[in-house]
C-alpha positions in Angstrom: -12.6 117.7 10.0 -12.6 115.6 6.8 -9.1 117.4 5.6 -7.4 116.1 8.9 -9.1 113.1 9.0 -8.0 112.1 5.0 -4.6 113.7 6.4 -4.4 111.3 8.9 -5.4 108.2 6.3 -2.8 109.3 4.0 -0.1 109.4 6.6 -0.8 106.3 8.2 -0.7 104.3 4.4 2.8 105.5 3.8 3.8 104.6 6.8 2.1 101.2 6.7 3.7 101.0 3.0 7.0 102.1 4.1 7.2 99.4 6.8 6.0 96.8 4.2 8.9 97.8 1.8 11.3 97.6 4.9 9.9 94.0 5.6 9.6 92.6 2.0 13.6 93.7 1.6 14.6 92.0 4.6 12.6 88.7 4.2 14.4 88.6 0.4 18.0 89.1 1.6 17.5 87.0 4.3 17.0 83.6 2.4 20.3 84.6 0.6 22.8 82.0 0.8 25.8 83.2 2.5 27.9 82.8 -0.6 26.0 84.6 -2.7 26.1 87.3 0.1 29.6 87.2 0.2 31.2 85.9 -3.3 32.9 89.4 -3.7 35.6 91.3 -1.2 32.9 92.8 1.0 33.8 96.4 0.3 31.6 99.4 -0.9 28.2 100.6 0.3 26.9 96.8 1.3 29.7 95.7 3.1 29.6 98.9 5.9 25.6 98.1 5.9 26.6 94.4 6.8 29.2 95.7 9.1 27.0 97.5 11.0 24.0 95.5 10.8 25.6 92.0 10.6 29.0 91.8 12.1 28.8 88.3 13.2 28.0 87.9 9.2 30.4 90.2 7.9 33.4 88.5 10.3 32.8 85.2 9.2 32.7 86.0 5.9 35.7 88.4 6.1 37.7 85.2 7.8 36.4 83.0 5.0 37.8 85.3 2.8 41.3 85.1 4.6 40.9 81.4 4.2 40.3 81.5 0.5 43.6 83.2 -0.2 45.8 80.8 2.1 48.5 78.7 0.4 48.7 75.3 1.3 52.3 74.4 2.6 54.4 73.2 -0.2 55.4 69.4 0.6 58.9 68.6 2.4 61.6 67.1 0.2 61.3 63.3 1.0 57.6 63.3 1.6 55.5 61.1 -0.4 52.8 62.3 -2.5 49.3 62.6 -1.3 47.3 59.4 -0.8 44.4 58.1 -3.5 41.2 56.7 -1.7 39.0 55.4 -4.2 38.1 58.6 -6.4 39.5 61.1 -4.3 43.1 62.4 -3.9 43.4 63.1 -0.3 46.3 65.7 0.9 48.0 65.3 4.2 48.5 68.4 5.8 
């Protein structure tokens, strides 16, 4: 009785510490900024996790990225040059 009983214990404290683990890793990566989350290209093991886990995450940072790597338009001949407003240089796109 004491065998199945200690059995039992043991079973139910690796669970208990599994689930704790499980929580503890979550809670951490949660209060990550997204731009620490996503300041590489999203690919390899954590990015199919985030995929599947986080697509509303993984989208936005996957358009972000598509953002990043637009060129601005190049200016018209004739156009005049951006506009200074006190200390910033404001482009008119």
């Amino acid at each position: 009785m004491t065998d199945t009983l200690g059995m039992l214990l043991t079973i139910t404290l690796l669970i208990v510490a599994a689930i704790a683990i499980v929580a503890a890793v979550v809670t951490v990566y949660a209060k990550v900024p997204l731009e620490k989350k996503y300041d590489s290209a999203g690919g390899g093991l954590g990015g199919s996790f985030e995929a599947v886990w986080m697509p509303s995450a993984h989208e936005a940072g996957m358009e972000r990225d598509r953002q990043t790597k637009r060129t601005a338009p190049a200016p018209a001949p004739g156009d005049p040059p951006s506009r200074i407003d006190g200390d910033r240089i404001v482009l008119d796109i």
